[in-house]
DRENTORKOL-3810 file (N, C-alpha, C; in nm, 4 decimals):
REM DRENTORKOL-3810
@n.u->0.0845; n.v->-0.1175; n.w->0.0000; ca.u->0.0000; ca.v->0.0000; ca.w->0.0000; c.u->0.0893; c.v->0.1241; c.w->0.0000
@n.u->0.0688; n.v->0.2127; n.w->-0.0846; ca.u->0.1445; ca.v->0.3570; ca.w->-0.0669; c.u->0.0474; c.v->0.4822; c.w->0.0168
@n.u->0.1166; n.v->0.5497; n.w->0.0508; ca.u->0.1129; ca.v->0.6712; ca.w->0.1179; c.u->0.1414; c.v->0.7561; c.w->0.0304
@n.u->0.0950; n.v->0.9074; n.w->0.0820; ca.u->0.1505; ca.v->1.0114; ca.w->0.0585; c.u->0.0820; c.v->1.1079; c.w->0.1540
@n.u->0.1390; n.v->1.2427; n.w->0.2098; ca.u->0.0692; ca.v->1.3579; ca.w->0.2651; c.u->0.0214; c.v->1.4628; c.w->0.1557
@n.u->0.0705; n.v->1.4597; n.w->0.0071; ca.u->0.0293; ca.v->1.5277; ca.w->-0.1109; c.u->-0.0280; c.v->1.4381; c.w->-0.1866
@n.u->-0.0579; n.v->1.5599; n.w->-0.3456; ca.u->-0.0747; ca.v->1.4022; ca.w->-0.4461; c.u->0.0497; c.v->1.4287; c.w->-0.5011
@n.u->0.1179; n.v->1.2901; n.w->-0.5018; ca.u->0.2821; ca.v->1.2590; ca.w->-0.5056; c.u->0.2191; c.v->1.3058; c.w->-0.6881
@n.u->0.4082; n.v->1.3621; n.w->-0.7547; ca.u->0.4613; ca.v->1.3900; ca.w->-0.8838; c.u->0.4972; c.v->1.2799; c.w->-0.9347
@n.u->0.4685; n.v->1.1618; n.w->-0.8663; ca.u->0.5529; ca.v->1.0634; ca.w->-0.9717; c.u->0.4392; c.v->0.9181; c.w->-0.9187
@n.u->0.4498; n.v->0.8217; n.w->-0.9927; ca.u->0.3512; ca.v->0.7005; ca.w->-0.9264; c.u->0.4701; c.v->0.5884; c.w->-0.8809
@n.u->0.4933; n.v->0.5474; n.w->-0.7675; ca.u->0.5355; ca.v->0.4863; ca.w->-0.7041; c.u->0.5740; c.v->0.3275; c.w->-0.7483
@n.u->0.5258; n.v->0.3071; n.w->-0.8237; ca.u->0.5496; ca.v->0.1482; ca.w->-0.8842; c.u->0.5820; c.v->0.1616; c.w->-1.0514
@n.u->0.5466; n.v->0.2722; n.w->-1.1384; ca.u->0.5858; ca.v->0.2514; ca.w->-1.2680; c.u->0.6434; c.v->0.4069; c.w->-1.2953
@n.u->0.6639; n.v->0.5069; n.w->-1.2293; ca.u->0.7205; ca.v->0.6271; ca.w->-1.2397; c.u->0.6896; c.v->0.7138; c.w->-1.3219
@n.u->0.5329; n.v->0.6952; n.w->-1.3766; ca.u->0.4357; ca.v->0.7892; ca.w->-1.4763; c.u->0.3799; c.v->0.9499; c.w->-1.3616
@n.u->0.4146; n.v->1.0244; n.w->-1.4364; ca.u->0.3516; ca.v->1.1493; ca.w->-1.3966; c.u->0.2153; c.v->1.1937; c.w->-1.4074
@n.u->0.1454; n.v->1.0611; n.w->-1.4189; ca.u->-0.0045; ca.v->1.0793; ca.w->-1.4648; c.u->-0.0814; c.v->1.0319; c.w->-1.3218
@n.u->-0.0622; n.v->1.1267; n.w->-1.2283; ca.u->-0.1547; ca.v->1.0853; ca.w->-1.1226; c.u->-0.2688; c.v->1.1440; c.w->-1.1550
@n.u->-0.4130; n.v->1.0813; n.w->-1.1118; ca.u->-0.5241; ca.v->1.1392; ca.w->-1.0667; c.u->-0.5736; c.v->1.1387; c.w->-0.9836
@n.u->-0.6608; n.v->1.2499; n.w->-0.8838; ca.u->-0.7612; ca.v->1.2431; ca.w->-0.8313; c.u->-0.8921; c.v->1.1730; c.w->-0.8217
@n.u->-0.8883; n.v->1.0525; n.w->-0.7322; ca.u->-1.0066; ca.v->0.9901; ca.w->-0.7451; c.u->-1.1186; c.v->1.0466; c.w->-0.6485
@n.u->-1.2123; n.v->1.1005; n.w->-0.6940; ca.u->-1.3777; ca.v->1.1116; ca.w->-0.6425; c.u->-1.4933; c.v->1.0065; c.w->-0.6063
@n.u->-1.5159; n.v->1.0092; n.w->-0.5131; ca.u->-1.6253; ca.v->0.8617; ca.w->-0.5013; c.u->-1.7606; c.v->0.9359; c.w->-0.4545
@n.u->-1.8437; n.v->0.8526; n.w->-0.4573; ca.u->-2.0175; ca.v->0.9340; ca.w->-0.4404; c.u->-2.0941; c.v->0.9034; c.w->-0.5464
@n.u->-2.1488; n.v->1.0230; n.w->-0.5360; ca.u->-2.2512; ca.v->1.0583; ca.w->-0.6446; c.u->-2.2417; c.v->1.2123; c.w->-0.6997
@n.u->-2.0904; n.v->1.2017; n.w->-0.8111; ca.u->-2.0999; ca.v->1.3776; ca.w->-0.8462; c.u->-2.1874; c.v->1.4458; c.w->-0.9152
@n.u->-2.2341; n.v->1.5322; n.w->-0.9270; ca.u->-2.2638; ca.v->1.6471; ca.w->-0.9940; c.u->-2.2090; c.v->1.6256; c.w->-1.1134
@n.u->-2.2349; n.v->1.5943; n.w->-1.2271; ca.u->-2.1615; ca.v->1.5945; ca.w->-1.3660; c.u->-2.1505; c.v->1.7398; c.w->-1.4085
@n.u->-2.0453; n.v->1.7647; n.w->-1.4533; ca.u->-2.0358; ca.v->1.8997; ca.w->-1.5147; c.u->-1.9540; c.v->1.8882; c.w->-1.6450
@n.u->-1.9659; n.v->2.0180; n.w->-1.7440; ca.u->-1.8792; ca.v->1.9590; ca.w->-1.8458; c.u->-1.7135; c.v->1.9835; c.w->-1.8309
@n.u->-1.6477; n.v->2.0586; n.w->-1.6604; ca.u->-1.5487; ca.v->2.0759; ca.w->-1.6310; c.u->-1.5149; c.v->1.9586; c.w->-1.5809
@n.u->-1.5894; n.v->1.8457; n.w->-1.4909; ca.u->-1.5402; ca.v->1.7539; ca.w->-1.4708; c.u->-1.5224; c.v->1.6067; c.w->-1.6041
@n.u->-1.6112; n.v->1.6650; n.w->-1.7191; ca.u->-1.5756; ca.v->1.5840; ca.w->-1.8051; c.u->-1.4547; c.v->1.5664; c.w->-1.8424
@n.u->-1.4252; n.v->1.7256; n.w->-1.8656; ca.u->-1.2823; ca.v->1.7585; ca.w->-1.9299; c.u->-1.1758; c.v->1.6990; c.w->-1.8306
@n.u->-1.1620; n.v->1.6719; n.w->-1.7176; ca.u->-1.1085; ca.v->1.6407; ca.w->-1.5984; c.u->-1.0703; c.v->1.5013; c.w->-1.6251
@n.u->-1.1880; n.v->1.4484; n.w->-1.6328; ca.u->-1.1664; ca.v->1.2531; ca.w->-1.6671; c.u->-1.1021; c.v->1.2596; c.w->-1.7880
@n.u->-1.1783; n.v->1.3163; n.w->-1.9065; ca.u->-1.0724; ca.v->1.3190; ca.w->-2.0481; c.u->-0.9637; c.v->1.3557; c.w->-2.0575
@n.u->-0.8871; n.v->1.4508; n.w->-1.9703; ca.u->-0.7407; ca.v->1.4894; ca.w->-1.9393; c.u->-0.6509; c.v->1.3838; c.w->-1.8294
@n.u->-0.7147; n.v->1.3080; n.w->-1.7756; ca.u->-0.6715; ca.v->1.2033; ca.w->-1.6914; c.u->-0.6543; c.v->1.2762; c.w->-1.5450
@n.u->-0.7015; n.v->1.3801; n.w->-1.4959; ca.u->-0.6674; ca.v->1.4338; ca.w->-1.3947; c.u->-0.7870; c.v->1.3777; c.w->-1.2926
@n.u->-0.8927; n.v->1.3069; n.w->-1.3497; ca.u->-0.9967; ca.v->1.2602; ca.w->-1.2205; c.u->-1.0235; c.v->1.1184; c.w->-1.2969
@n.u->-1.0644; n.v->1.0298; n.w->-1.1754; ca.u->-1.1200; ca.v->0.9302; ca.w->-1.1916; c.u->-1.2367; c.v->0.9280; c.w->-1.0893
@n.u->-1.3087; n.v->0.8494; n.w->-1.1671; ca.u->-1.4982; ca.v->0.8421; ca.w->-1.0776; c.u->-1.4236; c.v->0.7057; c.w->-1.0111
@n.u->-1.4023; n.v->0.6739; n.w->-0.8370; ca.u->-1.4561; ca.v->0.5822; ca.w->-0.7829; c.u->-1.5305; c.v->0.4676; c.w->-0.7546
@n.u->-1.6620; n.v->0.5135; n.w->-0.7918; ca.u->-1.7314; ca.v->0.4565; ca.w->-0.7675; c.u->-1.8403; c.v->0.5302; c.w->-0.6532
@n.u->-1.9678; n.v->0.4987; n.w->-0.6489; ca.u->-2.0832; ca.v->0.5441; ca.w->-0.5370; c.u->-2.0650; c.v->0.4961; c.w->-0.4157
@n.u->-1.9593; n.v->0.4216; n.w->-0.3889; ca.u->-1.9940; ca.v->0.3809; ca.w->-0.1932; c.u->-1.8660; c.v->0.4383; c.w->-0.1585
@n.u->-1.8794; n.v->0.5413; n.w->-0.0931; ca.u->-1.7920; ca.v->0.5678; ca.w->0.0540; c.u->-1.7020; c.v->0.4652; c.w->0.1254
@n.u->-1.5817; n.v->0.4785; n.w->0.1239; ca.u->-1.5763; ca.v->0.3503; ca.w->0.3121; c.u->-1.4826; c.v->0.4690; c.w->0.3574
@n.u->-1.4319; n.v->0.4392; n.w->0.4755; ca.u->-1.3550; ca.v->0.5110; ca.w->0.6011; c.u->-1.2096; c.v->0.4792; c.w->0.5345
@n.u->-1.2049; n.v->0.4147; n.w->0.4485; ca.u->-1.0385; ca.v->0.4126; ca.w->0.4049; c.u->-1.0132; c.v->0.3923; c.w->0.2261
@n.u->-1.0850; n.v->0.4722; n.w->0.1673; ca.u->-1.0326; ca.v->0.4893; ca.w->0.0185; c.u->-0.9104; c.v->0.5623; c.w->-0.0220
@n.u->-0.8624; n.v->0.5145; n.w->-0.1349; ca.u->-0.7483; ca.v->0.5511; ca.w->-0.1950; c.u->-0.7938; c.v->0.7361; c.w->-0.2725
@n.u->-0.7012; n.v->0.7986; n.w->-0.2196; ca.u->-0.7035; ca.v->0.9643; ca.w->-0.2919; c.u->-0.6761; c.v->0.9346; c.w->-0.4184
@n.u->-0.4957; n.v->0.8758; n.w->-0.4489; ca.u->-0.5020; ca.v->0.9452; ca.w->-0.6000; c.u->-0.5133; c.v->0.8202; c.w->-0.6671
@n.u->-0.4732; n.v->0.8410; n.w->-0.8057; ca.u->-0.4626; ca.v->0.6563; ca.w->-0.8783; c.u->-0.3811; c.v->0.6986; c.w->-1.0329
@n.u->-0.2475; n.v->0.6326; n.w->-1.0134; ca.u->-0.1947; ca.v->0.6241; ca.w->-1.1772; c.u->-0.2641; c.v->0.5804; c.w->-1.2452
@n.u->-0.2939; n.v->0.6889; n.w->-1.3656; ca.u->-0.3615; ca.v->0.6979; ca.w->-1.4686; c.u->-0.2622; c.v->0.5595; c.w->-1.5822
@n.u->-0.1654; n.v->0.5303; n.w->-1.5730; ca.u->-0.0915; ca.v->0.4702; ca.w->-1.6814; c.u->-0.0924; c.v->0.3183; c.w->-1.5782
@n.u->-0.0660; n.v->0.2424; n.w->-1.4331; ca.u->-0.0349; ca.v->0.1578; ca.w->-1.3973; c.u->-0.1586; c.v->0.1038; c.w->-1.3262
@n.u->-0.2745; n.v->0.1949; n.w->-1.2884; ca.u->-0.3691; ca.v->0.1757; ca.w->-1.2020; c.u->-0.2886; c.v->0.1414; c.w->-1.0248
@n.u->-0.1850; n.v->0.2375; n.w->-0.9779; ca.u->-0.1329; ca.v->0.1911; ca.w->-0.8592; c.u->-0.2638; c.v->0.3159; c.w->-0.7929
@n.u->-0.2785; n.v->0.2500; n.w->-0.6875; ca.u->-0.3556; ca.v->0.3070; ca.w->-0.5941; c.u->-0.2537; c.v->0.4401; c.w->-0.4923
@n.u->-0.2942; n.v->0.5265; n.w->-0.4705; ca.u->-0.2539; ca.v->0.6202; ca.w->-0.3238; c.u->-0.3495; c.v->0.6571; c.w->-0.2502
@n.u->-0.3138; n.v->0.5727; n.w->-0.0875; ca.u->-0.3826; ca.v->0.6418; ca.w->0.0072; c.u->-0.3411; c.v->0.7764; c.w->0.0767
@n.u->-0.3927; n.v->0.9150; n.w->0.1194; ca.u->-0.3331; ca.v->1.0075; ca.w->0.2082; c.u->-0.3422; c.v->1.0029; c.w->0.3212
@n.u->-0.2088; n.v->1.0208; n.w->0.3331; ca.u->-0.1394; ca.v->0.9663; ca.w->0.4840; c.u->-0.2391; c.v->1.0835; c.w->0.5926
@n.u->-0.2589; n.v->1.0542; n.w->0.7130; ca.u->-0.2925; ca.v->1.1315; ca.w->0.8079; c.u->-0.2260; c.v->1.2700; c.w->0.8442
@n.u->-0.2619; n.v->1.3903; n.w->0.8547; ca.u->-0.2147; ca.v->1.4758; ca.w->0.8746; c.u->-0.1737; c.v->1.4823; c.w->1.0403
END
């Protein structure tokens, strides 16, 4: 499992600079968050919540990042 206290510049297992922001729920579609998923900067989650999901996710390896506790 990786950590980070940011969203790390680099992905931890294949060294692609393509991290994203993953969102989970139920968003609001907008056509800014379209552009978001089509630029690789967000990924949809999924609709269920838990107490310990992953923040970011390489867009090129699918490695997961959890954020570390402040």
């Amino acid at each position: 499992m990786h950590t980070s206290k940011h969203q790390p510049e680099t992905c931890p297992d294949c060294g692609s600079d393509k991290i994203a922001k993953i969102l989970f729920g139920m968003p609001a579609w907008s056509p800014k968050m379209q552009r978001e998923i089509d630029q690789g900067k967000l990924i949809l989650g999924g609709c269920v919540i838990s107490e310990r999901d992953p923040k970011w996710q390489c867009v090129d390896c699918g490695a997961k990042i959890f954020q570390e506790n402040q």
